[in-house]
N, C-alpha and C positions, 0 to 999 in steps of 0.2 A: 296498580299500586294501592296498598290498605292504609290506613290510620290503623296505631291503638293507642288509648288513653295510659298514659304512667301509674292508674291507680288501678286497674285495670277490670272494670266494671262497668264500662261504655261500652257500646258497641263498637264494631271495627266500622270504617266509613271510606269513600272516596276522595279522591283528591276535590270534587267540586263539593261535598257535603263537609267534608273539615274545612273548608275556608268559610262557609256561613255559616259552620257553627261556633268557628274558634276554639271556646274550652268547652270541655268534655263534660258529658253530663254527671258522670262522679267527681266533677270538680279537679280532677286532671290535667293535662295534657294531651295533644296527639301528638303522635311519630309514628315515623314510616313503620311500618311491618318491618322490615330489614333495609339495611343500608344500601344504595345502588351505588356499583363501582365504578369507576373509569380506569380506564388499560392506561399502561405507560405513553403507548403509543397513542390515545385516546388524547392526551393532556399534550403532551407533543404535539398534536395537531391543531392546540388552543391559539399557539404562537402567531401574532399577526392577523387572528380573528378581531372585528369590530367587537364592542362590546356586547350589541345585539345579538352576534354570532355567539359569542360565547354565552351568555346566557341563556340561549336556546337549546344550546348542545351540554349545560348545565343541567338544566330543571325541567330537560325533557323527560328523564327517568320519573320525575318525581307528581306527573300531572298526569300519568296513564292515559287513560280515554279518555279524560274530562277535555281534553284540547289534544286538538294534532296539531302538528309540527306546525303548518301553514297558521294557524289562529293565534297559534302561542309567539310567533315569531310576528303577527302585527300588532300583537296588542304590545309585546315589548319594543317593538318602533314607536309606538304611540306614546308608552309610558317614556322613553330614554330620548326619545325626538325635542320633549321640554329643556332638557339642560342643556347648561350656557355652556359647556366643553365636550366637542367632539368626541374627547376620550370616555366620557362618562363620570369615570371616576380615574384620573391621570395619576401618576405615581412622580413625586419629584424628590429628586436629589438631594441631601442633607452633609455628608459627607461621604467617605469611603464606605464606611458599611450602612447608616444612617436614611431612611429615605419614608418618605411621607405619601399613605393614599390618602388623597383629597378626595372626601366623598361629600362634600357639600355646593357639589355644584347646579345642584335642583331646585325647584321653583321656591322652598322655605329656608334656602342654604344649611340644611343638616340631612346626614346619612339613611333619615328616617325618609325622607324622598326615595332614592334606590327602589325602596320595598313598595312603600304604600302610593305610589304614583301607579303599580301594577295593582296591587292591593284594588284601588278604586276602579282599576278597567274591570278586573274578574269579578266582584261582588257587578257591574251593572252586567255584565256577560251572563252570569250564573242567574239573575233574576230576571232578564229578558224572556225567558220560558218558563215562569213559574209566577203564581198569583199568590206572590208572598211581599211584605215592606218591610224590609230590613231597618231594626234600630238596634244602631251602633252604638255600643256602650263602650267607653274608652276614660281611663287616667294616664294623665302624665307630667313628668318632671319638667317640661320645659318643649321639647322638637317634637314628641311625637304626634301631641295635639296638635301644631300649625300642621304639618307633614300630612297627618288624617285629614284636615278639615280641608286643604285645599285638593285636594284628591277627590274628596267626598262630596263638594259641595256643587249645589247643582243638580246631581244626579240625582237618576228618578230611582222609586222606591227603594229610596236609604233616606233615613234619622242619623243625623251623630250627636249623641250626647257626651261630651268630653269634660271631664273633671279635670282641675290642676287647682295647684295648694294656695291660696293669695299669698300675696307678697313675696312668693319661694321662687318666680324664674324672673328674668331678665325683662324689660323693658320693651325689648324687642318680640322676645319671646310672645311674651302675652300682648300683643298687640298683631302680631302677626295669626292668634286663634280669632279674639274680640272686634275687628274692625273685618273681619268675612261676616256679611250680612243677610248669605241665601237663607230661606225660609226654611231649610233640611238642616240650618248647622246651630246647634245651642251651647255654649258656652257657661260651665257651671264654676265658679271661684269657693272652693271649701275652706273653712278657715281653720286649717290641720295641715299634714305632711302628704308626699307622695303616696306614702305607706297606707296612711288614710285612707284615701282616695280608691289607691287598689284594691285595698280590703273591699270594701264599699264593691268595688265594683265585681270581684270575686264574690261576694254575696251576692248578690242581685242576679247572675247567673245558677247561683248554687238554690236560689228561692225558688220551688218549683212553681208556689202561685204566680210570680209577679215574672218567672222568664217562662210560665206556661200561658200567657195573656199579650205575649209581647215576640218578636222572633228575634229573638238580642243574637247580636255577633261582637268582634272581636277586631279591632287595631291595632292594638297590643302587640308586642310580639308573643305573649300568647296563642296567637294565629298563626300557625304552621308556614303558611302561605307566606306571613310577612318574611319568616326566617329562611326560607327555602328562596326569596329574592336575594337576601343577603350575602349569601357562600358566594356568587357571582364571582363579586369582586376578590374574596381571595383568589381564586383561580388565575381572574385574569392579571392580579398584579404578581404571582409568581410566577405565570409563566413568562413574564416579562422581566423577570430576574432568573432564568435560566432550568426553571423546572419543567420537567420533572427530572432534569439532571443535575439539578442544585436545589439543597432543601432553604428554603424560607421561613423565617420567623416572625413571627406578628407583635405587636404590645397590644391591647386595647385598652383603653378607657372603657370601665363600663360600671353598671349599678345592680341592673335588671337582667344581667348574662346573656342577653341575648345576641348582639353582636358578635360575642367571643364565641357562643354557639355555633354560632354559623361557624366559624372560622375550624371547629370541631368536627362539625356536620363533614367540610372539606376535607379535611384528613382523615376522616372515617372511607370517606369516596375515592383515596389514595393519592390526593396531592399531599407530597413532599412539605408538611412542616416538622421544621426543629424544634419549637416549642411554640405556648402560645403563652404570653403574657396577662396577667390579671393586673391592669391597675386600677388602684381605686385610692379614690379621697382619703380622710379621715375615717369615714363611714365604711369602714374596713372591714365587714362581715365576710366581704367575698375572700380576701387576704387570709383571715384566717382560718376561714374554709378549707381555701386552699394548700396554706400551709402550717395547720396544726390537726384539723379534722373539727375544727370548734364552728358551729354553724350556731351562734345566738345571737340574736336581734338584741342593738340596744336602743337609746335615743338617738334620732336623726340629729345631726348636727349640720345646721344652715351654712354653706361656707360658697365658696365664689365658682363652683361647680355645683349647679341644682339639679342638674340631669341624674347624679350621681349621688344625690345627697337619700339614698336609698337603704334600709336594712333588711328587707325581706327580698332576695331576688329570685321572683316568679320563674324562669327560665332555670334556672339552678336545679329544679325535680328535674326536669329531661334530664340533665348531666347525671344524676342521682338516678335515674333510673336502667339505665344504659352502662352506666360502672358498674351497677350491684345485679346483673344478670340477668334485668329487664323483667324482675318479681314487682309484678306489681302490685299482688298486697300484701309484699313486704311494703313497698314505698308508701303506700298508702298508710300504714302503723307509721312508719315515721313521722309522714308529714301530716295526721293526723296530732301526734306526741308536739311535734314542734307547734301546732296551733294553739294547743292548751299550753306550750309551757316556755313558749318561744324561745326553746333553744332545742341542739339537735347535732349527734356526735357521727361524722363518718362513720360510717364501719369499715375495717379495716382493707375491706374488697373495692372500696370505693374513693380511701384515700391513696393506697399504692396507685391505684388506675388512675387515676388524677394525675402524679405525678409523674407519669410517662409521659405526659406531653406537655401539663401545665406548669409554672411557675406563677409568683405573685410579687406585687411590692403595694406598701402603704405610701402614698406622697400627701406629704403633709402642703401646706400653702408656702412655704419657702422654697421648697423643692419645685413646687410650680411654677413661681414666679423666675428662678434660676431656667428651668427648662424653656421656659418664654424668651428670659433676656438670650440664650445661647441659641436658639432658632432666629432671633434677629439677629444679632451680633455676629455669630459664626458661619450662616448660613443667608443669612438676607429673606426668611419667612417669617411672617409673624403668623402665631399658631393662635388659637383659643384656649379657654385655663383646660378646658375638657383635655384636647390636643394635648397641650403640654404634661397635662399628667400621664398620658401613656409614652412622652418623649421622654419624660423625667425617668420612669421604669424602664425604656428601654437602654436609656446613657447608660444605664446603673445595672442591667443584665450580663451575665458571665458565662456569654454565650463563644462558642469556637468563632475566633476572629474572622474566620473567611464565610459567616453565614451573613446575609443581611439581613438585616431589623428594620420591619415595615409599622413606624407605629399611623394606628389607624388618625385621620385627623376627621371627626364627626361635623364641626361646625366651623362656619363661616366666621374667622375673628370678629368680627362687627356684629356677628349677636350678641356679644359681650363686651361691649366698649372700652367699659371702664374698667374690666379690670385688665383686660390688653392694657391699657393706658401707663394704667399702676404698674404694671411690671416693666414696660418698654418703654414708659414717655411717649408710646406714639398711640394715636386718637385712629382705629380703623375706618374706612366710608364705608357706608351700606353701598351694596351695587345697585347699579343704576335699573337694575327689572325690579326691584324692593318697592320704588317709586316713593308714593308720598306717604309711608306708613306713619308718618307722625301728623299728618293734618286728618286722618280718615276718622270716623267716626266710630266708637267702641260700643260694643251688645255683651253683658253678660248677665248673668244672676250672681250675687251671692251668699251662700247657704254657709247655716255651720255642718260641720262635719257630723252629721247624723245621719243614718239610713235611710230613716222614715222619711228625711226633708230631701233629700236625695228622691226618692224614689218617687214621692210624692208628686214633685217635681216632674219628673220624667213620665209618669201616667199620666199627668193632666194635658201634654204635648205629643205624647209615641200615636205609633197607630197599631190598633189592638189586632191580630192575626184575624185571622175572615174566618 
């Protein structure tokens, strides 16, 4: 299996050299050379597999010779052995057609565990035979920096350097990155947005002095590797609703398209989805992406999903690359046009192809809070505001009555307490492996949102390539 970058001026790479390198050195993406497929009968035989089974028999196609079947299948024992449910990620029942994959049952209660719990075995795998020290440059809205950091931390030659925006994620959130105190994990608080942050961190790979001084990777879903964890669980929660002899629909929550990616990447591999749902906040770039061809960044608006509270979503060029006939320097004029002028119109090849499989909804904060009381009231779950925005797009889809709608649930209600609370009157507990996150002791920096103090930062701490 090859990599090539979406802009298409990178070299082509392996399955073990695109996971340390993450993004591509024209400032790209990777993806596979061509899609691998699974037979009918292939997916049929998913049925009844452990989770481990199935993600072996997933993402075998996709690791060529960088791992055999025997390697790839301990290090996913190893990674999926941490969570607290058997099933991995369990599928529970909402109503007749209604039903929820709980993917927050990992060591930081968010879906960003799934990936980056493998994410951390392969980066120490991949540098156990090579005289390189990995530093990880990563931004995030909220899960993906704990999700990285506990993954990362500890292990030998890796740095994480993680950005996220002050004051923009939860309580929990940021206490679950800043009270991990190994000597490998640096916690940086910018005083700006996600969007920020990414940029930032987008540039410092696209620098060629400051990533030719340094061997930067990627946690990101930027990082192939992490996405190629993710398709997992589509599989295995369709085939547990009757596929491939019944097609499945998804909702997601998402900001940064990666998740819904994955769910893309699946159906490209021939599992049976009906549609895949876009939902999003207020911060509805993807929304209209999806349903007008309008792809312009405006102001982030801070609302009681920060995961989400996103305008530029990184992951979106794969989709964009892959519709318009996999030109990549066509993409590259695009998304070149879109940097200077922060907007950017489908082309028509890109938007028809979209809507074979996608749809979208905007769920404003009322629509949320409804989708929250109706998951308690109707159903007896309490969901997270994240959750409830892709429950809220799913209630609200017009889809053929006999398909089911699996909306993804990303986090643990009790990363966001309060505003569970606000919606339901009820106060969620942190689970009891959380422990004593509120008496532990907090490490960050605070920087503004500048390059130089970013970057500054990070050379005076990385270790320089040999």
């Amino acid at each position: 299996m090859r990599y090539i970058s979406t802009r298409g001026a990178a070299p082509a790479l392996d399955f073990e050299a695109v996971t340390l390198a993450g993004l591509a050195s024209d400032g790209g993406l990777y993806l596979p050379e061509a899609w691998p497929s699974l037979s009918r009968d292939e997916i049929a035989a998913l049925a009844g597999l452990s989770y481990v089974d199935t993600a072996v028999a997933v993402m075998r196609p996709f690791v060529g010779d960088a791992l055999d079947e025997a390697a790839l299948r301990s290090l996913c024992e190893q990674a999926y052995g941490r969570f607290a449910h058997a099933a991995v990620t369990p599928i529970v029942q909402l109503d007749h057609r209604q039903w929820l994959l709980e993917l927050f049952h990992g060591p930081t209660l968010a879906f960003k565990d799934v990936a980056l719990q493998l994410l951390g075995l392969l980066f120490e795998r991949f540098l156990s035979s090579r005289d390189t020290h990995l530093t990880v440059v990563g931004a995030t809205s909220g899960d993906t920096g704990s999700a990285a950091i506990d993954a990362l931390a500890g292990r030998a030659k890796v740095d994480i350097f993680m950005l996220h925006p002050e004051g923009r994620v939860s309580d929990v959130q940021r206490r679950q990155m800043t009270t991990v105190l190994a000597p490998n994990v640096h916690n940086i608080a910018i005083d700006g947005s996600f969007d920020d942050a990414q940029a930032m961190v987008k540039a410092m790979f696209a620098d060629a002095g400051f990533s030719g001084r340094f061997a930067l990777s990627a946690v990101n879903s930027i990082n192939w590797a992490r996405l190629m964890a993710q398709i997992v669980y589509y599989f295995y929660a369709a085939v547990r609703l009757g596929a491939p002899d019944r097609p499945v629909a998804f909702s997601v929550p998402t900001g940064n398209f990666g998740d819904i990616f994955a769910g893309y990447v699946a159906a490209r591999m021939g599992l049976p989805v009906a549609r895949l749902i876009v939902a999003t906040n207020v911060n509805d770039i993807l929304h209209r992406a999806i349903s007008q061809g309008d792809y312009s960044a405006g102001t982030v608006t801070p609302t009681a999903t920060p995961s989400m509270d996103i305008q530029v979503s990184s992951n979106f060029e794969r989709l964009l690359f892959d519709l318009g006939g996999r030109d990549g320097a066509a993409l590259a004029g695009q998304m070149k046009a879109f940097d200077a002028t922060r907007a950017l119109r489908l082309t028509n090849q890109q938007l028809t192809g979209a809507a074979e499989l996608f749809s979208s909804a905007r769920i404003d904060a009322d629509d949320m809070a409804l989708a929250m009381r109706w998951a308690s009231e109707q159903a007896g779950q309490t969901v997270d505001p994240h959750s409830a925005v892709g429950l809220a797009a799913a209630l609200a889809s017009d889809l053929d009555p006999a398909v089911p709608v699996v909306t993804l649930a990303t986090a643990h209600p009790a990363k966001f307490r309060d505003a569970v609370e606000r919606a339901t009157g009820l106060r969620p507990a942190l689970p009891a492996r959380i422990g004593s996150l509120f008496e532990r002791e907090e490490r960050y920096a605070s920087l503004p949102a500048s390059l130089d103090a970013v970057t500054a930062y990070i050379a005076e701490r990385a270790t320089p390539r040999p």
